[in-house]
C-alpha positions as CSV (number, residue, x, y, z in Angstrom):
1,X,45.9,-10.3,-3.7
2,X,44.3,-12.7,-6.2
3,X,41.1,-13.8,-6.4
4,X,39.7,-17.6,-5.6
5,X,39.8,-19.8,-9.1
6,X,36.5,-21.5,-9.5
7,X,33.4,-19.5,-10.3
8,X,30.6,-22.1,-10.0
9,X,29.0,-20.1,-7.2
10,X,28.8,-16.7,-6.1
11,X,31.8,-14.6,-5.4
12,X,32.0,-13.9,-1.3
13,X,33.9,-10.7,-0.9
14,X,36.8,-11.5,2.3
15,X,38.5,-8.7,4.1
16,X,41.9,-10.2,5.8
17,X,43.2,-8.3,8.7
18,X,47.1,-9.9,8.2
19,X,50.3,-8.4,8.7
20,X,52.3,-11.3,6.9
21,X,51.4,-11.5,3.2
22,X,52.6,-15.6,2.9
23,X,49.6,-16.1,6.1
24,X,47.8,-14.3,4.1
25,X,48.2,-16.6,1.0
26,X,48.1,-19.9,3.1
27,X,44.8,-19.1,4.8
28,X,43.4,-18.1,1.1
29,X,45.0,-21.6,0.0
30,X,42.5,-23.6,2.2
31,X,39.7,-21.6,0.5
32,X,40.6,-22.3,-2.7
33,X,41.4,-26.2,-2.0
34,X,37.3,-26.1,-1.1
35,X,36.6,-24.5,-4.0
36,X,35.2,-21.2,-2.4
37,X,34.8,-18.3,-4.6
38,X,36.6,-15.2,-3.3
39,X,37.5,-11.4,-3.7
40,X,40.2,-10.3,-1.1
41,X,41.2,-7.0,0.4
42,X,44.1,-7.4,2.5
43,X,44.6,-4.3,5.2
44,X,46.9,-4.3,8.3
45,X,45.6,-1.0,9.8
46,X,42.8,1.0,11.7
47,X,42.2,3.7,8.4
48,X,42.5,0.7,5.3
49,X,40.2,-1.6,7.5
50,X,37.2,1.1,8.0
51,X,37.6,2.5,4.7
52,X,37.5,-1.5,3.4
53,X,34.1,-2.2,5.4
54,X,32.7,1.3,3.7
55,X,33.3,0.4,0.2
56,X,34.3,-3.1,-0.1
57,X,31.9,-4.5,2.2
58,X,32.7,-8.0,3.3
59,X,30.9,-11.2,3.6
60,X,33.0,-12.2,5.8
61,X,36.4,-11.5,7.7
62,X,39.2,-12.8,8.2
63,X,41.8,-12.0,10.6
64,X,45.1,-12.2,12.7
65,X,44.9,-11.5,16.4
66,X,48.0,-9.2,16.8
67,X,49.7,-6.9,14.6
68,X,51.6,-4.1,15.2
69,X,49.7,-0.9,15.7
70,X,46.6,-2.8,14.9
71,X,44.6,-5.5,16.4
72,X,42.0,-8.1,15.9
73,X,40.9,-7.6,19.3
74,X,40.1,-4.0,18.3
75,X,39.2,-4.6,14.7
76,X,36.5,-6.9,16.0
77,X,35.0,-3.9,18.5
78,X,34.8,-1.5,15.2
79,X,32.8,-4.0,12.8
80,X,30.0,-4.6,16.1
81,X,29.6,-1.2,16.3
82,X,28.4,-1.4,12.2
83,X,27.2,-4.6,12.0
84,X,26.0,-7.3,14.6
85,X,25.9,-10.4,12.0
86,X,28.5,-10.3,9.9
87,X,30.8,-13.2,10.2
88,X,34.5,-12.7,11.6
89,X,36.9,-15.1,12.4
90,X,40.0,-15.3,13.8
91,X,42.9,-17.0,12.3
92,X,46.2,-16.8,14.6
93,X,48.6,-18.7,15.8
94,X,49.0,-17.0,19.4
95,X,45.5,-17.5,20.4
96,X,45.1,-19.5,23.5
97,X,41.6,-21.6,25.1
98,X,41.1,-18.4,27.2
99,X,41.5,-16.2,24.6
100,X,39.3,-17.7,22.1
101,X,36.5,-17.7,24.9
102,X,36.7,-14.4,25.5
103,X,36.8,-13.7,21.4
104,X,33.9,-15.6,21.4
105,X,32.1,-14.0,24.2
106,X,33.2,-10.1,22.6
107,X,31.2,-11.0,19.7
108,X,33.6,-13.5,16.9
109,X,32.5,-15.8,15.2
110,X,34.7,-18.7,15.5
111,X,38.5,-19.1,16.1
112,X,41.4,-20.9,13.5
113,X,44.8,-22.0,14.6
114,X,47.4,-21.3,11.6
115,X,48.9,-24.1,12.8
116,X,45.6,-26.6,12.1
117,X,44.2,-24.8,9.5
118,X,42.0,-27.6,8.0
119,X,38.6,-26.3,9.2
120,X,38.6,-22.9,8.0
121,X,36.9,-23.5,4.2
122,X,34.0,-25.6,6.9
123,X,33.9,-22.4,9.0
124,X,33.6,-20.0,6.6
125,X,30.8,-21.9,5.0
126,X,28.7,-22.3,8.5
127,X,29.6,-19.0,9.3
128,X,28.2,-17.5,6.2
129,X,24.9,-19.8,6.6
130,X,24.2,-18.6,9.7
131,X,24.6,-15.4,8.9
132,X,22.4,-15.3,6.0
133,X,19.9,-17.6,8.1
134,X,20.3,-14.6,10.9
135,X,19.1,-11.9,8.2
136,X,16.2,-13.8,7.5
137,X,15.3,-14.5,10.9
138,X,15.5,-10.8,11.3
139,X,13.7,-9.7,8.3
140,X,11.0,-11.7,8.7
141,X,10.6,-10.6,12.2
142,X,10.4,-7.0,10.9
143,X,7.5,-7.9,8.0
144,X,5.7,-9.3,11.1
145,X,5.8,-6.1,12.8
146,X,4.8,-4.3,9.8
147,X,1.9,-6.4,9.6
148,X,1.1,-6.0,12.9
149,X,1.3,-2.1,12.7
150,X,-0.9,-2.1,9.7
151,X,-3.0,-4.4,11.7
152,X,-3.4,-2.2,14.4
153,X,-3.7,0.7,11.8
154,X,-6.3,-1.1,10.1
155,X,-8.1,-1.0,13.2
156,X,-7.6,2.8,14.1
157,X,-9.1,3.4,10.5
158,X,-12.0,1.6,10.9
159,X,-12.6,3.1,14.3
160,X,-12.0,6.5,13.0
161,X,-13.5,6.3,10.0
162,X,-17.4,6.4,11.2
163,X,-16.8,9.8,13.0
164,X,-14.8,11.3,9.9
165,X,-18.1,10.6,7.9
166,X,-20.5,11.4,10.0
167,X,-18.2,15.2,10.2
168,X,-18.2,15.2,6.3
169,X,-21.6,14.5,5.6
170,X,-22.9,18.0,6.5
171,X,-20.3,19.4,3.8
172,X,-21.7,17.4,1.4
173,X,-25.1,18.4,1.6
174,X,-24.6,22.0,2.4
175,X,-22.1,22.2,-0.2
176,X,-24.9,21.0,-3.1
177,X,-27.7,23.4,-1.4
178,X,-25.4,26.4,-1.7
179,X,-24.7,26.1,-5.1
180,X,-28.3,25.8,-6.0
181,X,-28.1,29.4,-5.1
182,X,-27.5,30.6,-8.6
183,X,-28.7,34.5,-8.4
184,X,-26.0,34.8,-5.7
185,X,-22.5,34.2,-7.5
186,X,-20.4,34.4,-3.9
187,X,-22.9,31.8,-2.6
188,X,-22.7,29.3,-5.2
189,X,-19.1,29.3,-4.9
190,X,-18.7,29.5,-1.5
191,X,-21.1,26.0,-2.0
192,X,-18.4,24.5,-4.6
193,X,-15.5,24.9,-2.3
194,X,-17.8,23.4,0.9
195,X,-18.4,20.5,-1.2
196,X,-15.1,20.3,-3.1
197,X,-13.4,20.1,0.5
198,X,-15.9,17.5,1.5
199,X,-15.5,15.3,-1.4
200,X,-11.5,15.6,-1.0
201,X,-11.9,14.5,2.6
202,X,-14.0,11.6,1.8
203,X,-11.8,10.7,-0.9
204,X,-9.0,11.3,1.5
205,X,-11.1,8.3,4.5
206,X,-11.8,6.2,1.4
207,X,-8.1,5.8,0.5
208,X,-6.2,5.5,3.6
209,X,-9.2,3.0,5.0
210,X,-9.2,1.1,2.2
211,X,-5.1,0.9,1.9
212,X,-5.1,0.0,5.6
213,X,-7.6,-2.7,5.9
214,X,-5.9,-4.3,2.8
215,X,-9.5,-5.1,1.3
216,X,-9.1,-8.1,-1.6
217,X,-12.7,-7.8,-2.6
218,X,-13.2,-7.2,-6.8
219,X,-14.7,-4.1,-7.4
220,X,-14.9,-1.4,-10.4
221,X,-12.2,0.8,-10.3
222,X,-12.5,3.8,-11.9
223,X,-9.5,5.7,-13.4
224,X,-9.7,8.9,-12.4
225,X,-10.7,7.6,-8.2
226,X,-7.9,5.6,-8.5
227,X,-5.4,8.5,-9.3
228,X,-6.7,10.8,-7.2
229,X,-7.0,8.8,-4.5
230,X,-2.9,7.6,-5.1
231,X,-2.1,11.4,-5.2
232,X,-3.4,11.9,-2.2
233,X,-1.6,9.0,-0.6
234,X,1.7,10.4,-2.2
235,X,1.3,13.9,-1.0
236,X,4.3,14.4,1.9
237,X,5.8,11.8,0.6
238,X,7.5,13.6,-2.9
239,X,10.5,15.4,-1.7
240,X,10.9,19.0,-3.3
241,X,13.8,18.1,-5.6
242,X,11.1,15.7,-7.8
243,X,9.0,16.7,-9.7
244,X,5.7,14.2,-9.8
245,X,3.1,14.3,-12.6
246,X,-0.1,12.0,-13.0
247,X,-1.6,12.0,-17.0
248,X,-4.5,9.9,-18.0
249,X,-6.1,9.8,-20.7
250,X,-9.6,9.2,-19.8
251,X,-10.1,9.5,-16.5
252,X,-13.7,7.7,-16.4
253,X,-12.6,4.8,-17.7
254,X,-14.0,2.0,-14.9
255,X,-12.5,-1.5,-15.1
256,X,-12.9,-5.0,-12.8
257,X,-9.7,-4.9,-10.6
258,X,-8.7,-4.2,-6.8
259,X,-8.6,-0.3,-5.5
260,X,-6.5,-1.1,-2.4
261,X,-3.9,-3.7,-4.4
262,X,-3.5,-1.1,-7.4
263,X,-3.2,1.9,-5.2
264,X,-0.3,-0.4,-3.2
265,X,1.6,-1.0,-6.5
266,X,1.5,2.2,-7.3
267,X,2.8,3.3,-4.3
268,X,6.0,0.9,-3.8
269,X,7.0,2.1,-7.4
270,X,6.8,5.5,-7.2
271,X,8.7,5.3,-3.5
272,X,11.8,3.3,-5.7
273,X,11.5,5.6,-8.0
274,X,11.8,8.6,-5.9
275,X,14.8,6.8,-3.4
276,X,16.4,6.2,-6.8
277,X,16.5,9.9,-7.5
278,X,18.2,11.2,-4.1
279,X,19.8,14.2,-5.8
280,X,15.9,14.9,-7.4
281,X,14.7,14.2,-10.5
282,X,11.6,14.1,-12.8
283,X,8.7,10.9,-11.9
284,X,5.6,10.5,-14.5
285,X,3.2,8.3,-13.9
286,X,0.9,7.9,-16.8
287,X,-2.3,5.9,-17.9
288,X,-3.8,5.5,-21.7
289,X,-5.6,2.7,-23.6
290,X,-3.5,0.0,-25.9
291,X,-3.5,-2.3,-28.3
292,X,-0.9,-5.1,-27.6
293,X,0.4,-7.2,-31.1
294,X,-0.1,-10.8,-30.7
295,X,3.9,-11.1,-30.2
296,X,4.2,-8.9,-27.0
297,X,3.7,-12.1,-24.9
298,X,6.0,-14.2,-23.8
299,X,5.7,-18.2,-23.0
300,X,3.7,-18.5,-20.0
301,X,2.1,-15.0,-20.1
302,X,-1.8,-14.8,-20.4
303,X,-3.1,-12.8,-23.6
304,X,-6.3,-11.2,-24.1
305,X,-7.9,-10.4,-27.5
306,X,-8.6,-7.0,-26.4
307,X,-8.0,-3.5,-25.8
308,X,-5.4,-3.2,-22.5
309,X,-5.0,-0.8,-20.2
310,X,-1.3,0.8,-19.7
311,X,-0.2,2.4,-16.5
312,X,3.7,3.3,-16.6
313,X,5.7,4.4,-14.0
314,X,8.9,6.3,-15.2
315,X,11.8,8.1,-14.0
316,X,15.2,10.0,-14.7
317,X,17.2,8.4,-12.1
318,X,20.2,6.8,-12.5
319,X,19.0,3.6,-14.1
320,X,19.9,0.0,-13.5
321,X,22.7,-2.6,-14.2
322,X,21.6,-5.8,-16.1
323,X,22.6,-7.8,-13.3
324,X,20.2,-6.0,-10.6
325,X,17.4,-6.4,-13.5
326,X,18.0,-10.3,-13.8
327,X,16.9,-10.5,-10.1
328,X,14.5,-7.4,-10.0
329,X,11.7,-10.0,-9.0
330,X,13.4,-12.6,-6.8
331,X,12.0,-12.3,-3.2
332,X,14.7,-10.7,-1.1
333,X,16.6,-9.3,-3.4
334,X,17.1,-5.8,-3.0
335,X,20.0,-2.8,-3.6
336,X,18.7,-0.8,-0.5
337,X,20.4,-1.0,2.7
338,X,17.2,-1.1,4.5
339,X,15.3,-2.4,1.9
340,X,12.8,-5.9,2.4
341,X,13.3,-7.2,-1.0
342,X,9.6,-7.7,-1.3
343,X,8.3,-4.4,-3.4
344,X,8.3,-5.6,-6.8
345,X,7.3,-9.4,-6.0
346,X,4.1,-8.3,-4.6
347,X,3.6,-5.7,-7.8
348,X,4.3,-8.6,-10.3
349,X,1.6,-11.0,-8.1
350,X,-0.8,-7.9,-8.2
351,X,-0.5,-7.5,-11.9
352,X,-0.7,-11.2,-12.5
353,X,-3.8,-11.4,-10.4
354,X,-5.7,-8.9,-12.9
355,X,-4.7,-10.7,-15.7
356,X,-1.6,-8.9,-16.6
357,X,1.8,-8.4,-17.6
358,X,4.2,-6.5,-16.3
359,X,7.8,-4.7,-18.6
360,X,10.6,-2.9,-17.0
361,X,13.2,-1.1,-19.1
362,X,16.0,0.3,-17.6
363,X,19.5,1.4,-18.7
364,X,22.3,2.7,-16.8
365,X,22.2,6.5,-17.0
366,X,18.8,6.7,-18.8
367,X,16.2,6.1,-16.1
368,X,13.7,3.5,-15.2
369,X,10.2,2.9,-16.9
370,X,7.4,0.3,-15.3
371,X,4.5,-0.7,-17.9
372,X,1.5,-2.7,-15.9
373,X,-0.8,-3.8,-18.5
374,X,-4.6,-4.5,-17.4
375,X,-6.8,-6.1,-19.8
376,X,-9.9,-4.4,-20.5
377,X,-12.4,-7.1,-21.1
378,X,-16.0,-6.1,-20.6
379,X,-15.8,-2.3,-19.6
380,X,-18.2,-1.1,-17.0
381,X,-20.7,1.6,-18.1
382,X,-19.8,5.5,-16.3
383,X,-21.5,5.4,-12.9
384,X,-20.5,9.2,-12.2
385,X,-22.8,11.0,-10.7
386,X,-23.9,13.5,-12.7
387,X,-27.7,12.3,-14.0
388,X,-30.6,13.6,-15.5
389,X,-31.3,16.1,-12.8
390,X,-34.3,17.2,-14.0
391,X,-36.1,13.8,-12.9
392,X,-35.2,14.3,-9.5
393,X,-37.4,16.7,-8.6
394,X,-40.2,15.0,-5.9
395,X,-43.9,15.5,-6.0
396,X,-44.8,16.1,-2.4
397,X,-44.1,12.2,-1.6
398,X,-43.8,11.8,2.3
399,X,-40.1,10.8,3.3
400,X,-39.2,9.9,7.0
401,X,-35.7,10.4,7.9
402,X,-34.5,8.9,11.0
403,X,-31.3,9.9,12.2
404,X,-29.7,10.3,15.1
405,X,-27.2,13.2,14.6
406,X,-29.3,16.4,14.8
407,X,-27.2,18.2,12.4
408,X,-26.8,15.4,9.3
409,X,-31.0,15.3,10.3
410,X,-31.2,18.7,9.7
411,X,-29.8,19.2,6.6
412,X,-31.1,16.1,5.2
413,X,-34.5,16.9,5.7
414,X,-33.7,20.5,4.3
415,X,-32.6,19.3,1.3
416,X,-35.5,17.1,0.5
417,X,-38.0,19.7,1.3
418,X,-35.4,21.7,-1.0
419,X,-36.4,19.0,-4.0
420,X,-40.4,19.0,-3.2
421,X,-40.4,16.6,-0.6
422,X,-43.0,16.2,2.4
423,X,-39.6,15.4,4.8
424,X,-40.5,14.5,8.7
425,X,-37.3,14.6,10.5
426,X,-37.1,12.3,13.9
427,X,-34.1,11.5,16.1
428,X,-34.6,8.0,17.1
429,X,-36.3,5.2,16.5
430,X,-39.2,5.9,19.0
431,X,-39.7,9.1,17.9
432,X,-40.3,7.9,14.5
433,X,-42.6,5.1,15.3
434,X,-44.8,7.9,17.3
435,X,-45.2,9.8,14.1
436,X,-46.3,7.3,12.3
437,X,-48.5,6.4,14.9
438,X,-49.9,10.3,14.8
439,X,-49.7,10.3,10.3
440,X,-49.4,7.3,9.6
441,X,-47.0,5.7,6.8
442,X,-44.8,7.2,4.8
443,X,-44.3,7.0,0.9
444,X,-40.2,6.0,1.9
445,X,-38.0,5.9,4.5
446,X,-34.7,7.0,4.8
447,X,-33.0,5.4,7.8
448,X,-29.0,6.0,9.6
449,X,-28.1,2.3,10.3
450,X,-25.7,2.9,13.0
451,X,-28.1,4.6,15.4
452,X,-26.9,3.7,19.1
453,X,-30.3,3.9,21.3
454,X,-32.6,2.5,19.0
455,X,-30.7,0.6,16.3
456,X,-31.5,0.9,12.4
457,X,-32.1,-2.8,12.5
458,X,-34.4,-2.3,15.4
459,X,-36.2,0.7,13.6
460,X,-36.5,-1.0,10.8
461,X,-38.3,-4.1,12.0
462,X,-40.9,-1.8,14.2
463,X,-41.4,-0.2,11.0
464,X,-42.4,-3.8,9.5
465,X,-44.6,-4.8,12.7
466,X,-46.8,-1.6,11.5
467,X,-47.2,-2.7,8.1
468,X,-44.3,-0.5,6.4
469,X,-43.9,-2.4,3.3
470,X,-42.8,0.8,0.7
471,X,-38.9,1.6,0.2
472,X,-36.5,1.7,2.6
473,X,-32.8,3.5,2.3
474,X,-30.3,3.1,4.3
475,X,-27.4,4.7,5.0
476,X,-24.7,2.2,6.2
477,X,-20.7,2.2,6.7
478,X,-18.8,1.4,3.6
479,X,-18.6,-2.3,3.8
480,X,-20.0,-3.2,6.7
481,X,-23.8,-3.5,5.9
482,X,-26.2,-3.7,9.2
483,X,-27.3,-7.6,9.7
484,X,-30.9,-7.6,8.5
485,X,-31.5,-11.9,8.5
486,X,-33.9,-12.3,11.4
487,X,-35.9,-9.7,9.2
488,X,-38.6,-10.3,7.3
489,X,-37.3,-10.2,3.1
490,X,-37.6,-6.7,1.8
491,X,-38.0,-6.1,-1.8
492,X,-37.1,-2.7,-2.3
493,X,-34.2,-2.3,0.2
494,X,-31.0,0.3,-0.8
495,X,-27.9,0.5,0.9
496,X,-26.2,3.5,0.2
497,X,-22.4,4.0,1.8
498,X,-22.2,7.2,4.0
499,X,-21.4,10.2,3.5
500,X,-24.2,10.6,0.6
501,X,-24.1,13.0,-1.8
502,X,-27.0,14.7,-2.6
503,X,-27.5,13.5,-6.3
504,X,-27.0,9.9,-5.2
505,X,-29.7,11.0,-2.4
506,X,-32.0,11.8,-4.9
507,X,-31.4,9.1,-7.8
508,X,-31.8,6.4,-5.1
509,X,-35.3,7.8,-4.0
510,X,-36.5,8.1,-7.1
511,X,-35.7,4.7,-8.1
512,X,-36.6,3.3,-5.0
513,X,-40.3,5.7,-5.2
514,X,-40.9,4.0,-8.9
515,X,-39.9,0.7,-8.3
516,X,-41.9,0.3,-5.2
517,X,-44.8,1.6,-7.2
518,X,-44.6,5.2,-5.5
519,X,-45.8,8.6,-6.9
C-alpha cells in the first residue's frame, strides 16, 4: 500500500482494517487530497491486526465495520484492551444512526460513511489532536502525583530525620573514643567500624533528605560527598547484569554548586543508562579536572577562562539513532513506553544553572557518553575534618552540656572529660540553670536546640538573664536553625548540624574558647 505524497509534516503511521483493497485506496485518497502524511498497513484479520498494533504501532486506525471472519466491532474491543486513547474510526458503508451510537459508546472515535467521505482528512486531524491533547492531560496529571509523593516524602524525611540523628550520634562519638584506645588493637578497630557505620548512616539521612526536600540553596559541594552520597542512592537500583563504577580524580575537590540538583542529574542518567542496557552492560561514571580550548563552545554557550570540572556518564548499551539525538532535549520527547520525556531537560537546566555545558555522543552500536562540564572558578579551600589534633586538647575549661537524651549527654560529656575538660552534664534547662546557680558560670556552653520541656531557645535566654555572656554551641537540625530574634545579639554563637563528630566538637570549642577570649 503506498505511502501519502507530501512530507511537510510528520509521517502518522495508519493501520486500515479493509477487506476491499479499492476502499482501501479511496479512503487513503481523501488523506492525500488534505495533504496528510501517511504510512499504511493494510490487515483484514484477527492475527495481521494484533501483530500490526505490536510492531507497527498506529497513530491512528482506520477501519471497515464488517468483514468476513473479522470485524470492526471486535477489532475495536482488542485495541481498548491495549490502549484507551488511541484514535479509531470507522469508515463503512453499512453503519446505521444506532450503530454508530453504540460504536461510539463501546469506545470509537468517530464514524465515516464511504458513501460521504468528505470529512475524514477533518476527523483524522481532530482525532489525532485530541489524542495527543489526552496524553498530555494524562502526563501531566502523573508529574503532579509525583510531586505530590515527593511532597509527602519530603515530609516523612524531615519527620524522620531528627530521630535517625539523634540514634547516630552515639556512634559517632563512641566510635572516635574507641579508637583512641591504641594499646588495644581489637578496640581501636572495633571503634573504626562503630564510627565508619555511623558516618555511612549519616551520609545515608543526608542524601535521601536532601534529594527529597529538593533543597535549591548554593552550597560547597565536595567531590568525594557527592559521589558517595550518589552511590548510595544508586545501591538496589543497578541490576546484577551491570556493572557500575565511580572514578574521580580528586575526591576533595569542593566547588559552589547544588548537592540535591547534581545528585538528581546524576541519578536520571545513570537510570537511562542502565534501562538502555536491559541485557546488562558496563556503566562508568567518572570525574577529573579540564582544560576546555577556547573553540569547545558553541554560540550561545557561556565560557569561563578557567579550569572546568568534567563528570561523564558512559555506557555500552546499544547507542542511539541521530534522529532520537536531534530531540534528546525537547520536553516530552522520549523512546520509553513509560517514559515522561522530562529526564534530560531538567539535566541540561541543572547544568546550565552552574554555568555549564553539557555534550552527548552516541552512535548506534557503540554506547552512550554524557560530559557535564562545571566551571571551577574560585575553588573552596579543603574543609575535611582532619585538623591539627594536637590543639584540641582542653585545659580544664568548664563546659556545660545540656541535653536532653541521657545517652548522647553521656557520651558527650565523656568525651570532653576524655580531651581535659571540666564537663557538667544536665538534662534540661532547669537543671542546668540550678548548677549554675550552685557553681556559677561556665567557661562555654554546649546546648541541644531541640529540647522539648525546656527549649534551647528558652535555655539559652535564662542563661543570658544570669549574665552568661562566654560561647555558646549549639547543636541544631541541618537547616533548620532554632529562631533566636527576640534574643539579645550573641557574639560568639556556633551552630553546628547534628550528629557532631567529635573533631568538629572539639575545633568548634576551641575556636569558640579563643575567640571569646577563653583559656
Amino acid at each position: 500500500m503506498p505511502s501519502g505524497k507530501s512530507r511537510e509534516t510528520p509521517a502518522i503511521r495508519v493501520l486500515q482494517v479493509e477487506d476491499s483493497r479499492l476502499d482501501a485506496e479511496l479512503v487513503l485518497a481523501e488523506l492525500d487530497a488534505d495533504h496528510i502524511a501517511y504510512e499504511v498497513r493494510l490487515v483484514d484479520d484477527e492475527p495481521s491486526f494484533v501483530a500490526a498494533l505490536d510492531d507497527f504501532r498506529p497513530h491512528i486506525v482506520l477501519s471497515d465495520l464488517s468483514m468476513p471472519g473479522f470485524s470492526g466491532q471486535h477489532a475495536l474491543e482488542l485495541l481498548r484492551r491495549r490502549d484507551e486513547d488511541l484514535p479509531f474510526i470507522f469508515v463503512s458503508a453499512t453503519l446505521g444512526e444506532e450503530a454508530a451510537i453504540e460504536a461510539l459508546h463501546n469506545g470509537a472515535t468517530d464514524y465515516i460513511l464511504k458513501q460521504n467521505p468528505a470529512r475524514l482528512a477533518s476527523a483524522v486531524r481532530r482525532a489525532l489532536s485530541e489524542a495527543s491533547a489526552r496524553r498530555a492531560s494524562r502526563r501531566a496529571e502523573a508529574e503532579l502525583v509525583r510531586a505530590q509523593r515527593f511532597e509527602s516524602l519530603a515530609m516523612l524525611a524531615g519527620g524522620l530525620s531528627h530521630d535517625l540523628r539523634n540514634l547516630l550520634q552515639p556512634l559517632l562519638l563512641a566510635g572516635d573514643s574507641l579508637q583512641d584506645y591504641q594499646h588495644d588493637p581489637r578496640l581501636a578497630r572495633l571503634g573504626k567500624l562503630v564510627r565508619d557505620c555511623g558516618k555511612r548512616g549519616l551520609d545515608m539521612v543526608h542524601s535521601m533528605l536532601s534529594f527529597a526536600s529538593g533543597a535549591r540553596r548554593a552550597e560547597q559541594v565536595r567531590l568525594g560527598t557527592l559521589f558517595s552520597a550518589f552511590d548510595l542512592l544508586m545501591q538496589g537500583s543497578v541490576p546484577h547484569t551491570v556493572t557500575m563504577e565511580l572514578t574521580i580524580d580528586d575526591p576533595e575537590l569542593s566547588f559552589d554548586g547544588n548537592h540535591t540538583e547534581l545528585q538528581q542529574c546524576l541519578l536520571n542518567l545513570c537510570l537511562n543508562a542502565i534501562q538502555a542496557m536491559p541485557d546488562g552492560g558496563r556503566l562508568r561514571v567518572e570525574a577529573a579536572r579540564v582544560q576546555l580550548p577556547e573553540d569547545f563552545f558553541q554560540p550561545g554557550e557561556p565560557s569561563r577562562q578557567c579550569c572546568y570540572l568534567c563528570i561523564s556518564v558512559i555506557d555500552d548499551g546499544p547507542g542511539m539513532e541521530p534522529a532520537v539525538r536531534e530531540h534528546l532535549f525537547e520536553p516530552f520527547f522520549t523512546t520509553k513506553e513509560a517514559g515522561t520525556g522530562l529526564g534530560l531537560v531538567s539535566c541540561k537546566r541543572i547544568v546550565t544553572s552552574h554555568g555549564g555545558v553539557m555534550r552527548v555522543d552516541s552512535k548506534r552500536g557503540r554506547g552512550t557518553r554524557f560530559d557535564l562540564y562545571f566551571p571551577l572558578e574560585g575553588l573552596a579551600a579543603d574543609n575535611g575534618e582532619a585538623g591539627d589534633q594536637d590543639n584540641l586538647e582542653g585545659a580544664a575549661e568548664r563546659v556545660l552540656v545540656v541535653v536532653e537524651e541521657a545517652g548522647q549527654l553521656s557520651l558527650l560529656a565523656d568525651t570532653l572529660d576524655a580531651w581535659g575538660y571540666q564537663a557538667h552534664a544536665s538534662q534540661s534547662g532547669t537543671a542546668a540553670l540550678q548548677w549554675i546557680e550552685a557553681a556559677g558560670l561556665p567557661d562555654l556552653v554546649v546546648l541541644d536546640a531541640d529540647m522539648n520541656l525546656f527549649t534551647g531557645v528558652r535555655t539559652l535566654a535564662a542563661l543570658i538573664e544570669q549574665g552568661y555572656r562566654h560561647a555558646v554551641i549549639l547543636l541544631a537540625r541541618p537547616g533548620a536553625p532554632p529562631d533566636l530574634h527576640e534574643l539579645p545579639p550573641l557574639e560568639h554563637l556556633y551552630v553546628i548540624d547534628k550528629p557532631v563528630t567529635t573533631q568538629l566538637l572539639l575545633r568548634t570549642l576551641r575556636k569558640a574558647l579563643r575567640e571569646a577570649g577563653g583559656r
